[in-house]
Structures are given as structure tokens and as C-alpha cells.
DRENMI-973752 format. One record per residue (C-alpha): residue number from 0; residue in one letter; x negated, y, z. Coordinates in Angstrom, 3 decimals, m for minus. Layout:
<recs>
i_aa_x_y_z
NUM_A_X_Y_Z
...
</recs>
This chain:
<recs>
i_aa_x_y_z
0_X_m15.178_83.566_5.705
1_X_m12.314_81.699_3.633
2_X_m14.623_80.674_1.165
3_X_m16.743_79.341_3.724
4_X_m13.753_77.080_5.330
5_X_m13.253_76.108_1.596
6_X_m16.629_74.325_1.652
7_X_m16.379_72.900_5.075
8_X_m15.886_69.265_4.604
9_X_m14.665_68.299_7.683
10_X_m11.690_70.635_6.518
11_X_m8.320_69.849_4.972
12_X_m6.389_73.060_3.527
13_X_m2.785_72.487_2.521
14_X_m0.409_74.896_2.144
15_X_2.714_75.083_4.949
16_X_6.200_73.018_3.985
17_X_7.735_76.794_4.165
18_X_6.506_80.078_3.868
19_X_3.176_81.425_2.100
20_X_1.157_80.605_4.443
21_X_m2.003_78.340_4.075
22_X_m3.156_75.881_7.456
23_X_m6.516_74.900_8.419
24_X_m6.449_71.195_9.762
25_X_m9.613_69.040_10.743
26_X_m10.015_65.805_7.935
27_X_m9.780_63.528_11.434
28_X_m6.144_65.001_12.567
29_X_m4.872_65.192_9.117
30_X_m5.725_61.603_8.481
31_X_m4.619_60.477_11.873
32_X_m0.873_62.100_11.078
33_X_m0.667_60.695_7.999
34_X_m1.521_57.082_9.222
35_X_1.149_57.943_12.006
36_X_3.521_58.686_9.025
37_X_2.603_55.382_7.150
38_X_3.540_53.857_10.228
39_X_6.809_54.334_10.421
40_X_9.100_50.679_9.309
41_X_10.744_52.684_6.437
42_X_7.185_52.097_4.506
43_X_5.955_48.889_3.924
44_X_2.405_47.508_2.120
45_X_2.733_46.036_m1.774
46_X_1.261_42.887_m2.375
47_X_0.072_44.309_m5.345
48_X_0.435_47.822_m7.214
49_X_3.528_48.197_m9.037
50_X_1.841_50.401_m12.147
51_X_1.852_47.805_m14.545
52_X_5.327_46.802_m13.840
53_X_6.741_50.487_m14.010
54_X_4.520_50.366_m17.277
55_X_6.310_47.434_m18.846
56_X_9.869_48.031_m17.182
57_X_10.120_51.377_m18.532
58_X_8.977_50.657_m21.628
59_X_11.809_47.809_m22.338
60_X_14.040_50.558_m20.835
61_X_12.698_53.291_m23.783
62_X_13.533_50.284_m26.346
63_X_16.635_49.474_m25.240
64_X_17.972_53.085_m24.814
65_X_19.941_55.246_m27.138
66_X_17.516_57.472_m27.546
67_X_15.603_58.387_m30.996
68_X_12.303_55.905_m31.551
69_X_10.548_59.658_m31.742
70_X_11.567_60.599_m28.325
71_X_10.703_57.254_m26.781
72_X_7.639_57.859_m27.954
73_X_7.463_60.999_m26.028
74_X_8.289_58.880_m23.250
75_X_6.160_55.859_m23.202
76_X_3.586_55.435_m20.291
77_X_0.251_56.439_m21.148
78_X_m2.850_57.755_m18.394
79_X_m0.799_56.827_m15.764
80_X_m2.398_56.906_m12.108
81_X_m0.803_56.208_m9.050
82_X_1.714_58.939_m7.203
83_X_0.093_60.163_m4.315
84_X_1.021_61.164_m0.849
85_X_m0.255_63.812_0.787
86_X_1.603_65.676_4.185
87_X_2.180_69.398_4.587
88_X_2.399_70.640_7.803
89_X_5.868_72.131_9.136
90_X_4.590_75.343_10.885
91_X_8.143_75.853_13.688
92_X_7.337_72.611_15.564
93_X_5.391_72.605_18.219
94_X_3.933_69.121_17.674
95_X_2.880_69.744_14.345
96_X_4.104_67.294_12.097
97_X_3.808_66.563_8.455
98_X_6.572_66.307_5.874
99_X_5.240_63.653_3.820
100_X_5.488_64.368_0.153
101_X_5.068_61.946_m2.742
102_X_3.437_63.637_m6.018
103_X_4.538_61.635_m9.334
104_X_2.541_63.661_m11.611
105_X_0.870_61.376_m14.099
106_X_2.595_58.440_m12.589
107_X_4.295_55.834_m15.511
108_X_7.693_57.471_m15.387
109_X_6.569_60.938_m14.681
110_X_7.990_62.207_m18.338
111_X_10.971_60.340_m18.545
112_X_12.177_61.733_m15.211
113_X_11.201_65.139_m16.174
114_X_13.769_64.875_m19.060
115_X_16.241_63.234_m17.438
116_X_16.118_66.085_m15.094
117_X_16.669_68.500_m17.824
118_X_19.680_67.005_m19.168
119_X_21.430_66.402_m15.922
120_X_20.630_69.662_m14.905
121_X_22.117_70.865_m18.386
122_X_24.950_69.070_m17.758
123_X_25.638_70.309_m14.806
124_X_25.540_73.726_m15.663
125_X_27.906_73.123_m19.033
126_X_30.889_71.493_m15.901
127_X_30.470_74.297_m13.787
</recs>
């Protein structure tokens, strides 16, 4: 039966914002709540995508930092593709919104965040 649902193209199966629970949504509601989420003034269209830019602006950003040329290199965008937005449904409400989330993975300053992460977190933990 699940594996069947799995198959079903007119089917989109994300998990739930909370819980471990998995939702079954038709491609044609999914798509129409997204576009409803896209909508909303606090998004806006680019003239153009911004990859290259992130490219080149992080990479003067690598050169200019303090950190070793070895761990710039670590750093420096390469693959990159576009984040991507996908929704996950909030399971309390009754009208059955989606929480819009924004996946980086892969994106130009996917690493360098990850890091940066690290270290704040780190420091965090040593001021505590």
C-alpha cells in the first residue's frame, strides 16, 4: 500500500513540521500552497540568479579573511546549485498550512556557514 502511494505521481510525501509522522498531499494542493506562500510581499522575484555573485562575493570574502589559504580552500564554492524551497505541512491547524523551508545544501556558501556554525557554537559553549 505505502509503496504504492510512493509511485503515485500525482502524490507529494513530505514529512510533518513536528512529530514523526509522514503526510500524503495531492502534487495540485501542494503546489497551489506553495504559490500561496510565494505570494506573500516578504518574497520578491530576482532579476537574475544571485549564484554567481554569492560565488564571487564569497570568494573575495575567503581572500580577505584571516583564515589559513588551506582552509579557504575548504571553503571556496564549487558544485553549487541553487537552495531550494520546499513546504512541510504543520499537522495542529486546521487549514493546513506549510512552513516554508529553504534547503542550502550545495548552495555557494553552504560550507562556510557550516563552519561558522561550529565555531560560534564552540564559542558559545566555552562562555557558558
Amino acid at each position: 500500500m505505502l509503496r504504492d502511494l510512493w509511485k503515485n505521481t500525482d502524490l507529494t510525501i513530505p514529512p510533518a513540521d513536528k512529530g514523526n509522522v509522514t503526510v500524503v498531499l495531492n502534487n495540485v494542493d501542494y503546489n497551489h500552497k506553495i504559490g500561496a506562500l510565494l505570494q506573500d510581499p516578504a518574497y520578491r522575484r530576482l532579476a537574475k540568479g544571485p549564484t554567481e555573485t554569492v560565488k564571487h562575493r564569497t570568494s573575495l570574502l575567503l581572500k580577505r579573511s584571516i583564515f589559513a589559504e588551506q582552509v579557504c580552500k575548504q571553503f571556496h564554492p564549487m558544485g553549487m546549485r541553487l537552495p531550494r524551497l520546499y513546504g512541510l505541512r504543520k499537522i495542529p491547524k486546521q487549514v493546513v498550512p506549510l512552513r516554508p523551508i529553504v534547503s542550502n545544501t550545495g548552495a555557494p556558501t553552504y560550507k562556510l556557514s557550516k563552519y561558522l556554525a561550529g565555531v560560534l557554537k564552540l564559542a558559545h559553549d566555552v562562555l557558558q
